[in-house]
N, C-alpha and C positions, 0 to 999 in steps of 0.2 A: 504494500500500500504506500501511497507516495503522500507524506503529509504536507499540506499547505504549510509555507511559512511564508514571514514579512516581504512584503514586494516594495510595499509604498511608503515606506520610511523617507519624511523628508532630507534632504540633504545634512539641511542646519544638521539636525539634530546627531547626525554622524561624526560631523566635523566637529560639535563642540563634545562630545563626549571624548571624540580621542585626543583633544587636548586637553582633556583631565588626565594627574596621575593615575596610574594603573590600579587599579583595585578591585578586589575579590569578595565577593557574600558567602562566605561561611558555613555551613548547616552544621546543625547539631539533629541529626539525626540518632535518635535511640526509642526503639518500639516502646517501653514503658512511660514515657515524657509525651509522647507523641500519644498514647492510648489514655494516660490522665486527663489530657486535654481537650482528646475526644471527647469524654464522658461529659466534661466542662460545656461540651460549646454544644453537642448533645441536642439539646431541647431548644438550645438558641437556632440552632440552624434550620434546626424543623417547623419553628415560628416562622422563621424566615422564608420558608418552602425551596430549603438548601437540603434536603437530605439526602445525607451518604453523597452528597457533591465535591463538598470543601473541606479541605483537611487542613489540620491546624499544625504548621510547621516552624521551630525555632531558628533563629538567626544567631550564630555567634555574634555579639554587640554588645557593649554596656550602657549605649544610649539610650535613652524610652524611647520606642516607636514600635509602631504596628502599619500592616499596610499591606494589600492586593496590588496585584501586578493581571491577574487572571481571575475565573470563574473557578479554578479548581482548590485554590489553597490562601486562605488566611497566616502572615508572616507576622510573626511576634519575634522583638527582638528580646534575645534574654537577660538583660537589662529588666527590663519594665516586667517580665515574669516574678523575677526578684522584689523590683520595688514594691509591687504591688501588695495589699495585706489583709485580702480576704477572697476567695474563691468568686463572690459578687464582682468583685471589682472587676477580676479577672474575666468572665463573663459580660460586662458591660462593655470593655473594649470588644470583647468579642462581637460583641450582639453591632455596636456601629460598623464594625467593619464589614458586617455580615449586610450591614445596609447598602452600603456604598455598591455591591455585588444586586442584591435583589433590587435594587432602584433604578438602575441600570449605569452609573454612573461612569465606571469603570469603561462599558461598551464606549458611550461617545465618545469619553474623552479617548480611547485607540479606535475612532471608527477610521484611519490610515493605518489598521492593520489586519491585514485577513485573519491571521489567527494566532492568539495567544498562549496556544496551547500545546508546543513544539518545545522543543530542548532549546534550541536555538533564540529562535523569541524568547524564552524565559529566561536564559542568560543574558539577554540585550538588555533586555527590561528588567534584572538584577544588578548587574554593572551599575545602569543607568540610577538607580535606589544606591550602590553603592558609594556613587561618585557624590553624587546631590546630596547623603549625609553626612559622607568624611572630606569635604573639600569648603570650606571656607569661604572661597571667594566664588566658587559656584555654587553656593548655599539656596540657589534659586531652583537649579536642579535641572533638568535636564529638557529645553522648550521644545516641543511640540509646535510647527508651525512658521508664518513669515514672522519679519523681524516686529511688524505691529502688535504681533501676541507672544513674543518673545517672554513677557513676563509670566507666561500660563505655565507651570512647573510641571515636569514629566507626570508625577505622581500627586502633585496639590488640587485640593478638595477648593472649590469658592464655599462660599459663606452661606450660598444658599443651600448647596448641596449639602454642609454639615448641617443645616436646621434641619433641613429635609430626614438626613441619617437620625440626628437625633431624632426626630419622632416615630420615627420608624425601629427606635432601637428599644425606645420605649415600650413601645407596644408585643415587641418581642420578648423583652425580660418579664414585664405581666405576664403573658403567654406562658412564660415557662416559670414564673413562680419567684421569679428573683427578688431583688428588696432591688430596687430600681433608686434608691436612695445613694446607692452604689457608684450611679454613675457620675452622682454630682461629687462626689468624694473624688472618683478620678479628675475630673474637671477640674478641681479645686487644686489637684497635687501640678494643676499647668498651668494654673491663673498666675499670672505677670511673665512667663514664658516670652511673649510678646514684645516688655518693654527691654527684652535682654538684648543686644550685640546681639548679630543674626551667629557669628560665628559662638556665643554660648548657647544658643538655643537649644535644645534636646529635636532631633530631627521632627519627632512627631509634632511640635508645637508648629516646624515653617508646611508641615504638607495638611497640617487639619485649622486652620485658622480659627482663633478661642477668643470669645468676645463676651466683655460682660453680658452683653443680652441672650448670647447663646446660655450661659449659667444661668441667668435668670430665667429665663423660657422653660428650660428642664425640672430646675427647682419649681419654678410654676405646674409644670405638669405632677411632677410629684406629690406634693402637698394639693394638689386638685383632683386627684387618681388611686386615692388608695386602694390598695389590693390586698388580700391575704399572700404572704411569702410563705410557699413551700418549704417543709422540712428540707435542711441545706446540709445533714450530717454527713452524706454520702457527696455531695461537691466538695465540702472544706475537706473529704478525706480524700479525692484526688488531689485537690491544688496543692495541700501539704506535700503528699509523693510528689508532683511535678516539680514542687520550688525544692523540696527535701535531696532531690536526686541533682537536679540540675547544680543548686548551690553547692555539693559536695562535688561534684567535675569542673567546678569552674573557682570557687573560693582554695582560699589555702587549706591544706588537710588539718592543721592545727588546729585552726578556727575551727573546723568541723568536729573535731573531736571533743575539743573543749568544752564542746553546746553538745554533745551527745554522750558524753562518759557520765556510765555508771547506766545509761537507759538500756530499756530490753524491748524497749515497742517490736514492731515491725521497721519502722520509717527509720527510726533511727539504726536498728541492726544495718538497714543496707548502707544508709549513710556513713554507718563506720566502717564499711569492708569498701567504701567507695575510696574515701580518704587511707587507711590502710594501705590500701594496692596503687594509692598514686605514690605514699611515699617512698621508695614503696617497702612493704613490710606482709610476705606474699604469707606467712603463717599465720598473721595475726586477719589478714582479709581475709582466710581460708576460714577460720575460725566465727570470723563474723557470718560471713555466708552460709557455712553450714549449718547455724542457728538459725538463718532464717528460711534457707531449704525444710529445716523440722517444722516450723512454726505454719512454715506458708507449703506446704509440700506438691499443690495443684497449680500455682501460682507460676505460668510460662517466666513470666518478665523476673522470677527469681532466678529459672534457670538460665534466663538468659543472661542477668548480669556474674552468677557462676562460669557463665560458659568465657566471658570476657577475662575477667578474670586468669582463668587457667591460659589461655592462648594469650596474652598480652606476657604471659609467665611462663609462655614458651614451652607447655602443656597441652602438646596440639591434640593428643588422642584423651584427654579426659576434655578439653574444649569439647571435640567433635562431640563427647555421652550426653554432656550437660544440656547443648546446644540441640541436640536429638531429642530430647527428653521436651525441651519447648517448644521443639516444632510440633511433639506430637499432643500438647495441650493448646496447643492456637496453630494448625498446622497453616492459613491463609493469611498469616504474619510477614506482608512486604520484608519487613528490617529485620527478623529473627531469621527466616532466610535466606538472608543477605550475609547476616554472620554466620550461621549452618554452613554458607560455601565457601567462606575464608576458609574457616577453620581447616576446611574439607581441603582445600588448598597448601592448608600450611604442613598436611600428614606430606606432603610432595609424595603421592605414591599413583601409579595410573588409575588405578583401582580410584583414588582418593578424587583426583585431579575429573576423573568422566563424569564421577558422581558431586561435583564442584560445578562442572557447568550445568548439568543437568537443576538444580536445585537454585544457583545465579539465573537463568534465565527463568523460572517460575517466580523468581524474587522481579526481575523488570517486569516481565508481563504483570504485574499487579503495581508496581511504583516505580516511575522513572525517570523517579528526580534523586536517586540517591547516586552522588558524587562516586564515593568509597565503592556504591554494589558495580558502578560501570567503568570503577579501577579493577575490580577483581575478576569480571565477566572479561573485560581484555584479556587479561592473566590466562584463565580458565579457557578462552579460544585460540589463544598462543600454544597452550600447554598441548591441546587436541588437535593442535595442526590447522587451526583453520584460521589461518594470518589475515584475513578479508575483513572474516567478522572480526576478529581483534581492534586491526586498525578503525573499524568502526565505532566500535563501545570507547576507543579511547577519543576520537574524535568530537564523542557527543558527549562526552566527559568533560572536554577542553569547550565544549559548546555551550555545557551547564555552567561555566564557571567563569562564562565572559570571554575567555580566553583563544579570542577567533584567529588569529594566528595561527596558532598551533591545531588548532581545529581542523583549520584548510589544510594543513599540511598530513593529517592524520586521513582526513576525510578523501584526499586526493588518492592515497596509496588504498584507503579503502577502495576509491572506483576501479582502480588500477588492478584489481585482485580477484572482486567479487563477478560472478554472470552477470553478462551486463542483459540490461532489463530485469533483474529477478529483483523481489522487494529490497532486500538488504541494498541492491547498488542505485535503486531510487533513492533511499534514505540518506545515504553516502551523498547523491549529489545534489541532495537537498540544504544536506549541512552544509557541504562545498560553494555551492550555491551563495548562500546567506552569507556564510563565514567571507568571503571573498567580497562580498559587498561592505560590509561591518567594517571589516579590518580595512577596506582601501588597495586590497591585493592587485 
């Protein structure tokens, strides 16, 4: 199948992107963070008449922001996952972002783009979000258009469209029971965001424009709206697992420990085998994890941070048991069988390597946004001989990552390899394509 990508991408908007420094969007890809969050956005999405569409996916960042680039995934930077301090809150950006999608806002402002739903385009359109919140003096982001609308930002929302979001966001966290009180509490954590120096700004405050009337308008709706708020003990206990995991992979292990020693929860068990195995101290996270294997024994996402664990520890064959053991309690797990094929990879055995690709490509056919699974699918089509597909998976790797350069280069040997006409060498000069346009080739 040959997927449409960008055709109509104005000039401008090329040029001034590649005069920004180079830079990269990050994923923090991990099935348990990414399945908390699920649970989280859940009921919002389904107000929103998003279901089982949009997946809620983290950015390595430490700035606050959230933000759509497409229809299929909602981006949280984890920054703001952190800041946040209540599963509502967490939810309430959800539910606006979820607007921006269901309102349609997103469609117009890329109606010059056939379609956003490519590796290719998603990389453009991550680049272009990366450049516009780490670059200063392009803090306006990335325009869309002639020089008359130069000021319209790749990714910024007008004023009306966040009223619009906001009531729309409203109406979804009622829907699903939230305390919609939430949302003024976030609002609040970005009032004077505005009168800061564009270069302190927190990216979310320059692409959602925040105006006393907009808080007041919300706050009016709330105090005008009451509703019963749904029992929230089963949200507050994913948010906790999502901030609990994430802040342990990204904070120092000390701090983690410090705030976890002496606990036996759950949360905190994995917390300490997280911190443990960065510092790393591979008996004392073996120790942690294995209590919480007893405790949680059905629980995939335990064995899947077991399985990490053992293989980061260079543990290929008890990786592969652990990693087995979760496929077979969530066996439709994009990222658990994503890791399932490292591992399978790392036994280097043929045996290991056939049943690597086999398990990698059931992992893309379900998500095919993960960076690492379309480093290891190269790998694993290397390993088997079949150089075509490799040069492919790594091309659209380099395609996920901005990095069209190297893309065209990967994508070129891809055509070079594959039957020509058969879908894999459409794909190939689709990326070629794009990639060669982007970069200026």
């Amino acid at each position: 199948m040959c997927f449409p990508f960008v055709r109509h991408l104005i000039a401008a908007t090329v040029i001034w992107m590649l005069a920004l420094p180079a830079q990269a969007v990050t994923f923090l890809r991990d099935s348990e963070i990414e399945f908390a969050l699920s649970e989280l956005a859940r009921p919002i999405l389904n107000a929103a008449g998003l279901p089982g569409h949009t997946k809620i996916i983290v950015i390595q960042d430490r700035s606050l922001n959230a933000f759509v680039v497409d229809t299929r995934a909602i981006y949280l930077h984890s920054g703001l996952i952190l800041e946040l301090e209540s599963a509502a809150q967490l939810q309430s950006v959800i539910a606006h972002e979820a607007a921006h999608i269901a309102n349609g806002h997103l469609t117009r402002r890329l109606a010059n783009q056939r379609s956003a739903s490519t590796l290719t385009t998603l990389g453009f359109a991550l680049a272009a979000v990366a450049a516009a919140s780490g670059n200063g003096d392009a803090a306006g982001g990335i325009a869309l258009g002639t020089t008359g609308s130069a000021q319209r930002n790749y990714l910024a929302h007008t004023r009306s469209e966040e009223s619009a979001a906001d009531q729309s966001s409203f109406r979804y966290l009622r829907a699903a029971g939230v305390d919609t009180s939430a949302a003024v509490e976030v609002l609040n954590i970005f009032r004077g965001q505005e009168a800061l120096s564009v270069s302190r700004q927190d990216p979310y405050a320059r692409s959602h424009p925040l105006t006393r009337d907009r808080i007041r308008a919300f706050e009016g709706l709330v105090a005008g709206n009451p509703s019963p708020v749904a029992e929230s003990d089963t949200a507050d206990y994913w948010f906790a697992r999502a901030q609990g995991k994430l802040s342990a992979f990204t904070q120092n292990p000390s701090w983690t420990l410090r705030r976890t020693r002496g606990a036996t929860d759950t949360i905190s068990l994995m917390r300490q085998a997280v911190a443990h195995h960065r510092v790393p101290n591979t008996e004392r996270a073996m120790a942690a994890i294995n209590a919480l294997v007893a405790a949680r024994p059905n629980d995939p996402f335990v064995h899947e941070l077991k399985g990490q664990i053992l293989l980061e520890s260079r543990q290929a064959a008890g990786a592969v048991a652990a990693y087995a053991r979760a496929i077979e309690l969530a066996p439709s797990d994009a990222l658990i069988l994503a890791s399932y094929g490292r591992a399978l990879l790392a036994l280097d055995t043929a045996d290991g390597n056939r049943r690597a690709l086999s398990v990698l490509e059931q992992s893309r056919a379900r998500d095919d946004r993960n960076a690492n699974m379309l480093r290891d699918l190269g790998l694993a089509y290397a390993r088997n001989g079949q150089n075509g597909q490799a040069s492919l998976a790594v091309a659209e790797r380099y395609a996920l990552r901005g990095r069209f350069s190297d893309a065209a280069i990967h994508a070129q040997r891809a055509v070079d390899q594959l039957p020509r006409g058969s879908a894999s060498w459409q794909r190939a000069q689709d990326v070629l394509r794009t990639a060669e346009q982007i970069s200026g080739r």
